[in-house]
N, CA, C and O atoms as a GROMACS GRO file, in nm:
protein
  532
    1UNK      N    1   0.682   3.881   0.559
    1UNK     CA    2   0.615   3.916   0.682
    1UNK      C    3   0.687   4.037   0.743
    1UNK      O    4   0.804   4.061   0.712
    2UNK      N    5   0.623   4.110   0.822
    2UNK     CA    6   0.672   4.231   0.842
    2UNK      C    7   0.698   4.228   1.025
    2UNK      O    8   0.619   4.206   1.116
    3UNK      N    9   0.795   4.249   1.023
    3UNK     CA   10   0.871   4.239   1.151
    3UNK      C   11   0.870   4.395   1.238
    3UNK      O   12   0.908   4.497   1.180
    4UNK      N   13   0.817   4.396   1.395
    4UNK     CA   14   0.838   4.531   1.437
    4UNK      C   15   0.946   4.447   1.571
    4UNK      O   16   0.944   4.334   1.620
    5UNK      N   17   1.060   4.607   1.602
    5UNK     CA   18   1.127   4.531   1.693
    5UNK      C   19   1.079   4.665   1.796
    5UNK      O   20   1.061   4.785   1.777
    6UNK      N   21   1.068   4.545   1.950
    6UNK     CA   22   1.106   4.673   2.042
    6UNK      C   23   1.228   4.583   2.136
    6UNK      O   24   1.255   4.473   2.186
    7UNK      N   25   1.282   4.743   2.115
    7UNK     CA   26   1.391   4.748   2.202
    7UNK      C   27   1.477   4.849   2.281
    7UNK      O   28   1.498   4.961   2.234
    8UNK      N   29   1.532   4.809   2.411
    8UNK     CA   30   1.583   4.931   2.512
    8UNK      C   31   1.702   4.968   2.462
    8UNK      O   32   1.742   5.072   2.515
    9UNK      N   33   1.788   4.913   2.363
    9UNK     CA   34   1.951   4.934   2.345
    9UNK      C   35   1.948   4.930   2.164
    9UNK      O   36   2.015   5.020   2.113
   10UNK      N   37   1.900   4.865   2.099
   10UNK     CA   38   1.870   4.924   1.959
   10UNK      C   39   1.869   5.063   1.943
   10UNK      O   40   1.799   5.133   2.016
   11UNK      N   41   1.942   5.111   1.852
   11UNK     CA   42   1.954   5.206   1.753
   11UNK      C   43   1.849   5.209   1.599
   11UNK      O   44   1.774   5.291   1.547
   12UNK      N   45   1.898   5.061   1.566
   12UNK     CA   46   1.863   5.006   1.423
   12UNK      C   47   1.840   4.906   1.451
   12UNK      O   48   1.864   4.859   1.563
   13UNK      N   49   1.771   4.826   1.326
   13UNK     CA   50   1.789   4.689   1.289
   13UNK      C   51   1.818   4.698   1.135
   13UNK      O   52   1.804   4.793   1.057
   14UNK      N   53   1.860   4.578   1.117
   14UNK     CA   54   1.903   4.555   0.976
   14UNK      C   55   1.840   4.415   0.900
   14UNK      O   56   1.871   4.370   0.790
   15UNK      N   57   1.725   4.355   1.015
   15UNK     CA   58   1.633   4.235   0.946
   15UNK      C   59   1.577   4.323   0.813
   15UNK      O   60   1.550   4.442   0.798
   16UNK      N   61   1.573   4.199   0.721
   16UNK     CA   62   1.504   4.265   0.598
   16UNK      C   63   1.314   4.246   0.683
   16UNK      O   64   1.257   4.166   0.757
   17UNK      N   65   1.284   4.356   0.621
   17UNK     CA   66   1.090   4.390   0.647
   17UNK      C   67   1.112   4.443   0.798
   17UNK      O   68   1.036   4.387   0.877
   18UNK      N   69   1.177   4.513   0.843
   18UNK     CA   70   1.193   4.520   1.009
   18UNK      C   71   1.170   4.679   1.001
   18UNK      O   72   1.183   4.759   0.909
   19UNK      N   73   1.134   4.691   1.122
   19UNK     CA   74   1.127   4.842   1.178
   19UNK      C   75   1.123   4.854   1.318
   19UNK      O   76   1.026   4.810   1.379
   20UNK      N   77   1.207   4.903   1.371
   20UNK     CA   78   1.212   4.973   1.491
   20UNK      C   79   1.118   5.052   1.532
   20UNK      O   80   1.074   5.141   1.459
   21UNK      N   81   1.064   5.029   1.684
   21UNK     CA   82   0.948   5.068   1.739
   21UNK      C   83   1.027   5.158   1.819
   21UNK      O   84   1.106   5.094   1.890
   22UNK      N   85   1.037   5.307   1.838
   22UNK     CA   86   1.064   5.380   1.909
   22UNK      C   87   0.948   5.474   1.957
   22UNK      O   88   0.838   5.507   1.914
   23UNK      N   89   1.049   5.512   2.101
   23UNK     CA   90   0.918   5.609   2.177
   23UNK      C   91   0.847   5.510   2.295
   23UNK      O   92   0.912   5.438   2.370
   24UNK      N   93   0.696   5.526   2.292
   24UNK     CA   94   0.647   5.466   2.414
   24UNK      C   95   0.595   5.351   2.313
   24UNK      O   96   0.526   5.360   2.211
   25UNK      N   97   0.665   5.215   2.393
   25UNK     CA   98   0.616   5.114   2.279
   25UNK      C   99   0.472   5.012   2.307
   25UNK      O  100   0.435   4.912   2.247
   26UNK      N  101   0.418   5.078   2.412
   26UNK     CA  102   0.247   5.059   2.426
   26UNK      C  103   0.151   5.125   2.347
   26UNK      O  104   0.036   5.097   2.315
   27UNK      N  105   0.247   5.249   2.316
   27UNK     CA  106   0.146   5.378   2.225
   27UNK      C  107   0.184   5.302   2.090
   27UNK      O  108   0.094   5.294   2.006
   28UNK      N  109   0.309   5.245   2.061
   28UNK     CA  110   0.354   5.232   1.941
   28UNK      C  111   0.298   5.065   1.866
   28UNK      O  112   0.315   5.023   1.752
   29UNK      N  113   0.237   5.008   1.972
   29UNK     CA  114   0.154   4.876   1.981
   29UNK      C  115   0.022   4.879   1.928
   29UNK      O  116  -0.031   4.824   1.832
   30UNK      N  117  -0.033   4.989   2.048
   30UNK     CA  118  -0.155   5.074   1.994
   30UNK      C  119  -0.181   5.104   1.856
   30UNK      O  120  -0.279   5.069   1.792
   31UNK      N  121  -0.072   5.182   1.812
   31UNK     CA  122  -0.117   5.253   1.677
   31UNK      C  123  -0.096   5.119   1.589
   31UNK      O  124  -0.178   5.124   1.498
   32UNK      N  125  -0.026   5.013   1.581
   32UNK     CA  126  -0.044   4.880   1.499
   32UNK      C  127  -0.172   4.838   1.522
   32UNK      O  128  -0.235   4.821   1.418
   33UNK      N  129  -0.250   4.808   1.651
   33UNK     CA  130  -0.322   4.725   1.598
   33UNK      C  131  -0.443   4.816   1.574
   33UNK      O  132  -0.546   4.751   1.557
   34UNK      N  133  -0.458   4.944   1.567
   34UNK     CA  134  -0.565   4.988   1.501
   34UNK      C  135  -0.544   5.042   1.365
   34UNK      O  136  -0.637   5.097   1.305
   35UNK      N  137  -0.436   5.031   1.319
   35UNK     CA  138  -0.399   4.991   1.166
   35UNK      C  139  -0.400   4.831   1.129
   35UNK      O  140  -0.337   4.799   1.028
   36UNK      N  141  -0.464   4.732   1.202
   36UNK     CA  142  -0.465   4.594   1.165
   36UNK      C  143  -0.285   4.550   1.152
   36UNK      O  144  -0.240   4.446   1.105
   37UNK      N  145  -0.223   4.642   1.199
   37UNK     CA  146  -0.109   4.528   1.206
   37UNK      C  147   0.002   4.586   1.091
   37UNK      O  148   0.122   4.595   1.117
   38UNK      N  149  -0.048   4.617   0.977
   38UNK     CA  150   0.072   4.590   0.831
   38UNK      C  151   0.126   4.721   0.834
   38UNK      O  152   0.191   4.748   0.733
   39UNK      N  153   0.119   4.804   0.913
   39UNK     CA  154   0.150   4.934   0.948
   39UNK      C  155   0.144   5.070   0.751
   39UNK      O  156   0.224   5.153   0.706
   40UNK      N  157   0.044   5.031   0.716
   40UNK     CA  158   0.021   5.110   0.568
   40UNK      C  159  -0.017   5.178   0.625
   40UNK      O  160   0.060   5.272   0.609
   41UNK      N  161  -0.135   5.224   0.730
   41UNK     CA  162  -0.206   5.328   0.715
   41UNK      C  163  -0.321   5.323   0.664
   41UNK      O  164  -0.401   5.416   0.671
   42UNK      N  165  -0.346   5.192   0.594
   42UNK     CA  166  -0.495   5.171   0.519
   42UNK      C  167  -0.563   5.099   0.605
   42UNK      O  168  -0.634   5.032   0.530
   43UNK      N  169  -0.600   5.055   0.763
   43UNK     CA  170  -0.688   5.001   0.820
   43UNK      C  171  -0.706   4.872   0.778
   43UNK      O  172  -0.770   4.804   0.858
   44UNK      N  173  -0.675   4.825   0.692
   44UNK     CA  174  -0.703   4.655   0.608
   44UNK      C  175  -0.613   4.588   0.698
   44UNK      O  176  -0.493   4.605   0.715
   45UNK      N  177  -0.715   4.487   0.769
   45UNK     CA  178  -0.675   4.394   0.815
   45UNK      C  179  -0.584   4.293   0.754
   45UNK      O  180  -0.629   4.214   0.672
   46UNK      N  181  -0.433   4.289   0.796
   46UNK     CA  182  -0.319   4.206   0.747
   46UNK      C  183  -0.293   4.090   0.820
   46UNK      O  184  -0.201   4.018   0.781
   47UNK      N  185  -0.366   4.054   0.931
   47UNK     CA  186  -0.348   3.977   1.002
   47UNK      C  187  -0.316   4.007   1.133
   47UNK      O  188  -0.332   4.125   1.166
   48UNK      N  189  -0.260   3.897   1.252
   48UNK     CA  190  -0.269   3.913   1.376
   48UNK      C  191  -0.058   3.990   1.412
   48UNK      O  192   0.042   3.960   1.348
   49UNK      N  193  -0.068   4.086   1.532
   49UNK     CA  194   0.025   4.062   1.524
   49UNK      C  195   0.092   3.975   1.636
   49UNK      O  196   0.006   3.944   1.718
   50UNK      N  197   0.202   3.930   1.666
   50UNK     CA  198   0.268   3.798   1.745
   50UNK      C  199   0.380   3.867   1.827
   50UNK      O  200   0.436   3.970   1.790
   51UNK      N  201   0.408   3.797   1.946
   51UNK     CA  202   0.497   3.835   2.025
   51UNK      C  203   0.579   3.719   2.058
   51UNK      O  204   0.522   3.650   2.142
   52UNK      N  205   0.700   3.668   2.018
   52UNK     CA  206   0.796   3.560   2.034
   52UNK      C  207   0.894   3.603   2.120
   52UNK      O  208   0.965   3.694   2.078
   53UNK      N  209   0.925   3.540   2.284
   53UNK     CA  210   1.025   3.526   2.351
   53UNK      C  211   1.051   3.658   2.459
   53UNK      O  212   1.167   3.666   2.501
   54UNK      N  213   0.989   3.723   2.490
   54UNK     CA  214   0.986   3.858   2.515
   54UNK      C  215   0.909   3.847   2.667
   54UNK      O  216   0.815   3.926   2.675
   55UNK      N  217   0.921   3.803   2.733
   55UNK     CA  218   0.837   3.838   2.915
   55UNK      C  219   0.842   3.938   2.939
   55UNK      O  220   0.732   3.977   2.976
   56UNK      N  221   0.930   4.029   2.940
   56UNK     CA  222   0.901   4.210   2.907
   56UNK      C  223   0.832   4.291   2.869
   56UNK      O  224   0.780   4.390   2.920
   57UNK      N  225   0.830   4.214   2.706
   57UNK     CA  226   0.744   4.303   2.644
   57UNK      C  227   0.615   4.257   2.665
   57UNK      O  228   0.525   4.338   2.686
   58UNK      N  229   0.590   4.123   2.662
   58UNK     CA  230   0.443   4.071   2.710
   58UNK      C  231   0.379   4.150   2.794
   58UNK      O  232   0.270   4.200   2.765
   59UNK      N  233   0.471   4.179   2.962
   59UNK     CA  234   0.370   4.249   3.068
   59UNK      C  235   0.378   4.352   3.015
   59UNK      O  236   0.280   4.406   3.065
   60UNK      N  237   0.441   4.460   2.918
   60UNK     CA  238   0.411   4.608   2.959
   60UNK      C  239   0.273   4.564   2.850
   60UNK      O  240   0.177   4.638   2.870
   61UNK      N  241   0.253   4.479   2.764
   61UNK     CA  242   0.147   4.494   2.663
   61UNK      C  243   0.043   4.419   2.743
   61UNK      O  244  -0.063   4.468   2.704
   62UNK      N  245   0.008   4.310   2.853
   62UNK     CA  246  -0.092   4.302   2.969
   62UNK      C  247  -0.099   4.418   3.024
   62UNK      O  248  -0.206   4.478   3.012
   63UNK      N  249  -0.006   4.471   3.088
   63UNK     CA  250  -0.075   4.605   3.138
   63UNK      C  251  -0.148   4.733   3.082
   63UNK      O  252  -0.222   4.818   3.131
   64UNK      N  253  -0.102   4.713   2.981
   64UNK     CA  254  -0.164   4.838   2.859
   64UNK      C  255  -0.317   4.755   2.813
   64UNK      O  256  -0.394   4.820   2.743
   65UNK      N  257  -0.348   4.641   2.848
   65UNK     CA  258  -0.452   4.574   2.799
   65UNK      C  259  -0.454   4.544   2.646
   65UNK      O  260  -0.563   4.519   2.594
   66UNK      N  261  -0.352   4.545   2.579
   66UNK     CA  262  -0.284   4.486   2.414
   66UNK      C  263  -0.293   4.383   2.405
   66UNK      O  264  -0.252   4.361   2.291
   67UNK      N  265  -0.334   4.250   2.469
   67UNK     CA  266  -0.316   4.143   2.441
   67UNK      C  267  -0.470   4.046   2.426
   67UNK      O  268  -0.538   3.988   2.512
   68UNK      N  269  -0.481   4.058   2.307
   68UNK     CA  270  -0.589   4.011   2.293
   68UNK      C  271  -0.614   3.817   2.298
   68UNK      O  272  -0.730   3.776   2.305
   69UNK      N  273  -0.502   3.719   2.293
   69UNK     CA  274  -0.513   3.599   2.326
   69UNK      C  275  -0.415   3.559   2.302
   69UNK      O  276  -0.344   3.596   2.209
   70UNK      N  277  -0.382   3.446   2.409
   70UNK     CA  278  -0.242   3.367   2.449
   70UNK      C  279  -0.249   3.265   2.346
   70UNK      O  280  -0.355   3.229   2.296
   71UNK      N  281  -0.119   3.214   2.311
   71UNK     CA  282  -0.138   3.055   2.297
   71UNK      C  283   0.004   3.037   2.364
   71UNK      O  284   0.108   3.103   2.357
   72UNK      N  285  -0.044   2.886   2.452
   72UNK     CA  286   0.064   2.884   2.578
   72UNK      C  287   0.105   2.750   2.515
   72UNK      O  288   0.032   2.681   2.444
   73UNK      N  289   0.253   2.719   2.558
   73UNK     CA  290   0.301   2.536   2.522
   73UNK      C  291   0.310   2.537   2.691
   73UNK      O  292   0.363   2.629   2.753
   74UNK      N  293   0.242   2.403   2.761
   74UNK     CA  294   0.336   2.328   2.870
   74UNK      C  295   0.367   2.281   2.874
   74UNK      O  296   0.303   2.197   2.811
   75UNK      N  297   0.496   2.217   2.932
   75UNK     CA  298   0.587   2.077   2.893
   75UNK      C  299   0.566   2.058   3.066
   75UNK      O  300   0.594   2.147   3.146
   76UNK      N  301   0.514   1.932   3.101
   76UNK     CA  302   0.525   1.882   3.235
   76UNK      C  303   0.693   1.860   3.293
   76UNK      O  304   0.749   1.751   3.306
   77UNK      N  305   0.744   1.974   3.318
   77UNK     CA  306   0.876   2.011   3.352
   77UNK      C  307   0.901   2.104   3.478
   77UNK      O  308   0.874   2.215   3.432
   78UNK      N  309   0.937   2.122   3.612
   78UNK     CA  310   0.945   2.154   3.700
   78UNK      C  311   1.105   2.215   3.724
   78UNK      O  312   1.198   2.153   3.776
   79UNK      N  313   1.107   2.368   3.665
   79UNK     CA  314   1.226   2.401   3.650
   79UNK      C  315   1.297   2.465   3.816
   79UNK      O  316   1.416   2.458   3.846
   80UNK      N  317   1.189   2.524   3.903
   80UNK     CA  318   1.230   2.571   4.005
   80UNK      C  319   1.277   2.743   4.065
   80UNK      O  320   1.267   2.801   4.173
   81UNK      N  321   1.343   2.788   3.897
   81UNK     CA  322   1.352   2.879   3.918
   81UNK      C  323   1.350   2.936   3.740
   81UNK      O  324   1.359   2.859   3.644
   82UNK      N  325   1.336   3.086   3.732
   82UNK     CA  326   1.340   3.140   3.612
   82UNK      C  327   1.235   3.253   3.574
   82UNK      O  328   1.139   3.266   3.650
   83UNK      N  329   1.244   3.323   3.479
   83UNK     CA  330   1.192   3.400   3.491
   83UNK      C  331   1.025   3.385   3.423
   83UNK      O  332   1.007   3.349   3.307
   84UNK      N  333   0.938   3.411   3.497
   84UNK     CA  334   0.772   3.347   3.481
   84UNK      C  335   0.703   3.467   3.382
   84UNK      O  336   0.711   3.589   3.372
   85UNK      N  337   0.627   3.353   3.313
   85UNK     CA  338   0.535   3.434   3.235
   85UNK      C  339   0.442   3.575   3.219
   85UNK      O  340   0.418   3.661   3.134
   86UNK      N  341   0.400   3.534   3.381
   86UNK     CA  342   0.290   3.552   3.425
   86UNK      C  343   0.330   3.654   3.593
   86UNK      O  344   0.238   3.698   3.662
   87UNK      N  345   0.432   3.668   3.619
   87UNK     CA  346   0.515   3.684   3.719
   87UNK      C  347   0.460   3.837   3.823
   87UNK      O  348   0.363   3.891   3.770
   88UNK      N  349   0.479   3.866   3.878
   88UNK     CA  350   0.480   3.939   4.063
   88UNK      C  351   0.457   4.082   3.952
   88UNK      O  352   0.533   4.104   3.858
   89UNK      N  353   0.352   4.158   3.984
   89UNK     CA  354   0.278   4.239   3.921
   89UNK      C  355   0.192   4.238   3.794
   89UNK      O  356   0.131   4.327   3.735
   90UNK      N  357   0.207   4.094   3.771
   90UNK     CA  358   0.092   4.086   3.637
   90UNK      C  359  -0.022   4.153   3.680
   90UNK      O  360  -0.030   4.159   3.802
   91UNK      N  361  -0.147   4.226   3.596
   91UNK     CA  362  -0.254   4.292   3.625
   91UNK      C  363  -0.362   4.132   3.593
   91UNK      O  364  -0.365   4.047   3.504
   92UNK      N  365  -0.434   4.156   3.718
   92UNK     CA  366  -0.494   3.987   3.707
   92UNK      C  367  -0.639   4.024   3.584
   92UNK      O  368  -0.718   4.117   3.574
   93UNK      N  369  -0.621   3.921   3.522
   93UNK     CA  370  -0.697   3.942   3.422
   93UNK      C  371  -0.799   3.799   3.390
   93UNK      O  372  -0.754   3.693   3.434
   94UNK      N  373  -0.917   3.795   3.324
   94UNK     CA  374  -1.003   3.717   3.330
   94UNK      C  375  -0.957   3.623   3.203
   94UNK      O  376  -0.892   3.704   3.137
   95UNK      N  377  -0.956   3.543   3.157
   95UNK     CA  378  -0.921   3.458   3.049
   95UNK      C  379  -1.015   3.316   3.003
   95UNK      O  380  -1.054   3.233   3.084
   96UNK      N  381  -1.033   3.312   2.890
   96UNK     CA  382  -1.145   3.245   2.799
   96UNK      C  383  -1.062   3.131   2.736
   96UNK      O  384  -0.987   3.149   2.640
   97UNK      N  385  -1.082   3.016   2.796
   97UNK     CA  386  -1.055   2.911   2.669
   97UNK      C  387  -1.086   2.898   2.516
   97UNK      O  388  -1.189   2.862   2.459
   98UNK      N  389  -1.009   2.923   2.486
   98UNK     CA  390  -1.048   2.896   2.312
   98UNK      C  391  -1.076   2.738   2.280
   98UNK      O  392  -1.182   2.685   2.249
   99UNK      N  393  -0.914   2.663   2.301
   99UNK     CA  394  -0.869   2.569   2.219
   99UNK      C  395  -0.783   2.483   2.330
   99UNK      O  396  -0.730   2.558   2.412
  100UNK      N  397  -0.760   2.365   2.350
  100UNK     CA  398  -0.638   2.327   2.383
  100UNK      C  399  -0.653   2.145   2.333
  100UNK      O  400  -0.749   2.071   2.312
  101UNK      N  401  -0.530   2.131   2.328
  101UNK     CA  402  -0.456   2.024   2.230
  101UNK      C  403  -0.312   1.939   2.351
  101UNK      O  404  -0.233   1.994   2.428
  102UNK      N  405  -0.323   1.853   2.331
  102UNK     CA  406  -0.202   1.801   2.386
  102UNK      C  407  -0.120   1.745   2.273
  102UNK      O  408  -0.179   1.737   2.165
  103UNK      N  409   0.000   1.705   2.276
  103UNK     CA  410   0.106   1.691   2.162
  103UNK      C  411   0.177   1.565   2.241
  103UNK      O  412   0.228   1.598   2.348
  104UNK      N  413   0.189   1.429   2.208
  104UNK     CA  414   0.259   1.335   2.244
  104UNK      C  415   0.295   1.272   2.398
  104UNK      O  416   0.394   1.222   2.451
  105UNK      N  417   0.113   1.313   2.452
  105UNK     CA  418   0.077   1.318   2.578
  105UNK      C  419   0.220   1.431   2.654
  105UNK      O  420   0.244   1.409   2.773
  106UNK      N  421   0.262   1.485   2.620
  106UNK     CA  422   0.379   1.572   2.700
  106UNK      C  423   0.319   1.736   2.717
  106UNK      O  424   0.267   1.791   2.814
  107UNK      N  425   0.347   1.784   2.586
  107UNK     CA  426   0.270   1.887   2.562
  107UNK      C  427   0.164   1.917   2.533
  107UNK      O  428   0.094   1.852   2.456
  108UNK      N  429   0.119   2.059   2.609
  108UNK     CA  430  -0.008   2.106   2.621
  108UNK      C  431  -0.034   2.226   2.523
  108UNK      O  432   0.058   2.303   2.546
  109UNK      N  433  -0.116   2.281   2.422
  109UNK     CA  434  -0.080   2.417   2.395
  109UNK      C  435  -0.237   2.454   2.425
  109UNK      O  436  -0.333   2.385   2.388
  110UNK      N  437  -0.245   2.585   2.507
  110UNK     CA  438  -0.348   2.634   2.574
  110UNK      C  439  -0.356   2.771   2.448
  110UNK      O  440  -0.265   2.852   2.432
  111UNK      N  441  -0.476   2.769   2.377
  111UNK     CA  442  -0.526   2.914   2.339
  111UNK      C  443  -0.620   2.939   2.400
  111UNK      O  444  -0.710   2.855   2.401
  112UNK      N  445  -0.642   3.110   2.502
  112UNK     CA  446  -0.729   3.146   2.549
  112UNK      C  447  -0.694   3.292   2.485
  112UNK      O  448  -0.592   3.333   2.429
  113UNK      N  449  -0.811   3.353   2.513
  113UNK     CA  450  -0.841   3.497   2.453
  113UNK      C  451  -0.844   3.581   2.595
  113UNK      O  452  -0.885   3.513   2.689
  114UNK      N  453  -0.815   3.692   2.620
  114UNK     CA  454  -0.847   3.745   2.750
  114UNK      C  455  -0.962   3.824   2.750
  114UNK      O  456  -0.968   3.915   2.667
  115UNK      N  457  -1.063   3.806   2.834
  115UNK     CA  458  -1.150   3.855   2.917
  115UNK      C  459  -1.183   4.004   2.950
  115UNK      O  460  -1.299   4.033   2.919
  116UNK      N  461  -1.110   4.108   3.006
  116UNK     CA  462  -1.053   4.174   3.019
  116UNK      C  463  -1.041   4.196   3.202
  116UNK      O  464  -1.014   4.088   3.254
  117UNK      N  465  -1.050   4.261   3.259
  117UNK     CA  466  -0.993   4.321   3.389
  117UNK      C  467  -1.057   4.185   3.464
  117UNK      O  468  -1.143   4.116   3.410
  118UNK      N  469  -1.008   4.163   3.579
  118UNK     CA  470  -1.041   4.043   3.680
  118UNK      C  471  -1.010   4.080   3.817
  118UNK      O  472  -0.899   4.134   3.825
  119UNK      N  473  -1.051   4.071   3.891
  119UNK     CA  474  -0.986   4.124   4.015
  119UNK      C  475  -0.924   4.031   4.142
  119UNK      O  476  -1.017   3.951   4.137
  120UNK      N  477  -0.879   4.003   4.200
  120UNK     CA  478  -0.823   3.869   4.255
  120UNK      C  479  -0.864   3.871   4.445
  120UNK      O  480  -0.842   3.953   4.534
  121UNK      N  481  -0.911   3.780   4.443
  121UNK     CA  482  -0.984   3.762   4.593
  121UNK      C  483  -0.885   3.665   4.699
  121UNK      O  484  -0.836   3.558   4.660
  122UNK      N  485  -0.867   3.712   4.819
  122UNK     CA  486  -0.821   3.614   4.871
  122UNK      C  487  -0.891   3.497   4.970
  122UNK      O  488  -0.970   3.542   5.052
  123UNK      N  489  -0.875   3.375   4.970
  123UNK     CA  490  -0.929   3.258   5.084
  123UNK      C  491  -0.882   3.224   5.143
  123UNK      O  492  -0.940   3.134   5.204
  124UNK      N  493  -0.739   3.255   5.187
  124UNK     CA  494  -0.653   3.209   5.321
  124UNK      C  495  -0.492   3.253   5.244
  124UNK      O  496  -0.455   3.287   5.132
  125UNK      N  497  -0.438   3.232   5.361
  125UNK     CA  498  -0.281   3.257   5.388
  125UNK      C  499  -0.260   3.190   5.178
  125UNK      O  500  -0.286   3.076   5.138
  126UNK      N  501  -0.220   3.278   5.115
  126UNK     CA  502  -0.112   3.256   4.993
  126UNK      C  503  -0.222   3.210   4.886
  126UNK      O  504  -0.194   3.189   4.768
  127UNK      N  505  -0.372   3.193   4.950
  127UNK     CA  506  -0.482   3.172   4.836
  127UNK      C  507  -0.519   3.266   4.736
  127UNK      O  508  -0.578   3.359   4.791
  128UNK      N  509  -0.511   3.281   4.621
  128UNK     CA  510  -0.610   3.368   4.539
  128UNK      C  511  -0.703   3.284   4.462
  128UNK      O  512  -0.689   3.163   4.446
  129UNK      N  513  -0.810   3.362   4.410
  129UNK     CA  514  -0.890   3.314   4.300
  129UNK      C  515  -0.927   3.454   4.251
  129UNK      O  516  -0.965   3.551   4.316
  130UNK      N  517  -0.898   3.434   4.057
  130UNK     CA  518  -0.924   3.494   3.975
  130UNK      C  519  -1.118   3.494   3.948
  130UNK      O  520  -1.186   3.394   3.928
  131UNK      N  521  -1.163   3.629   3.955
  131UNK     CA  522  -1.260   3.641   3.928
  131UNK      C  523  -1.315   3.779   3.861
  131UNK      O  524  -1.307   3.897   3.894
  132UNK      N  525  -1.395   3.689   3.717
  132UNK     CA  526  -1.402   3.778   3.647
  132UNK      C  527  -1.481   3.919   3.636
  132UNK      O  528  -1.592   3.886   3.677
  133UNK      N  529  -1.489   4.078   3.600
  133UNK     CA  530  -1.562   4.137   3.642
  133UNK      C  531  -1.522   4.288   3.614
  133UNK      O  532  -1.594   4.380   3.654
   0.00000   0.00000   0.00000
């Protein structure tokens, strides 16, 4: 499987199948997925590509509109503080249920596909609602 890294303090990587994403790494997102991903240059769809562990890189690729569908785990866990998914400048966006599954009544895993642009309305003091459009 072919691994792309982005990163602010990388030079290199040295994973075997890896390549360093340098430059603007929304443009450099871009040009993957309209090469399907396997970065040849031949347009043949190789599959999807994946984003593991990264809240960083997630929003700059929501804001660039790169993200074509979530799959979310919830664990009914109330941490209080930390850094959020979904967090204080996300671009509000419309989102489509695909799929969802629970796992040992605990976990939830939510696949939705996004929608695209949504605009967010308010109904009182700290209310929003997402609406699509």
């Amino acid at each position: 499987m072919r691994k792309y890294v982005a990163s602010r303090t990388a030079d290199t990587v040295s994973w075997q199948n890896s390549t360093l994403l340098t430059g603007d790494v929304a443009e450099a997102v871009r040009a993957l997925k309209q090469d399907s991903g396997d970065g040849d240059g031949d347009g043949v769809d190789s599959g999807e590509i994946q984003v593991h562990g990264s809240g960083d890189l997630i929003q700059t690729l929501i804001e660039h509109d790169l993200v074509d569908e979530f799959h979310v785990l919830v664990l009914p866990v109330l941490v209080g503080s930390g850094k959020r998914l979904f967090g204080a400048g996300t671009v509000p966006a419309g989102l489509k249920l695909l799929e969802h599954r629970e796992f040992r009544q605990r976990c939830r895993h939510q696949h939705v596909r996004a929608g695209g642009r949504g605009r967010v309305r308010g109904h009182g003091p700290g209310d929003r609602q997402l609406v699509s459009g």
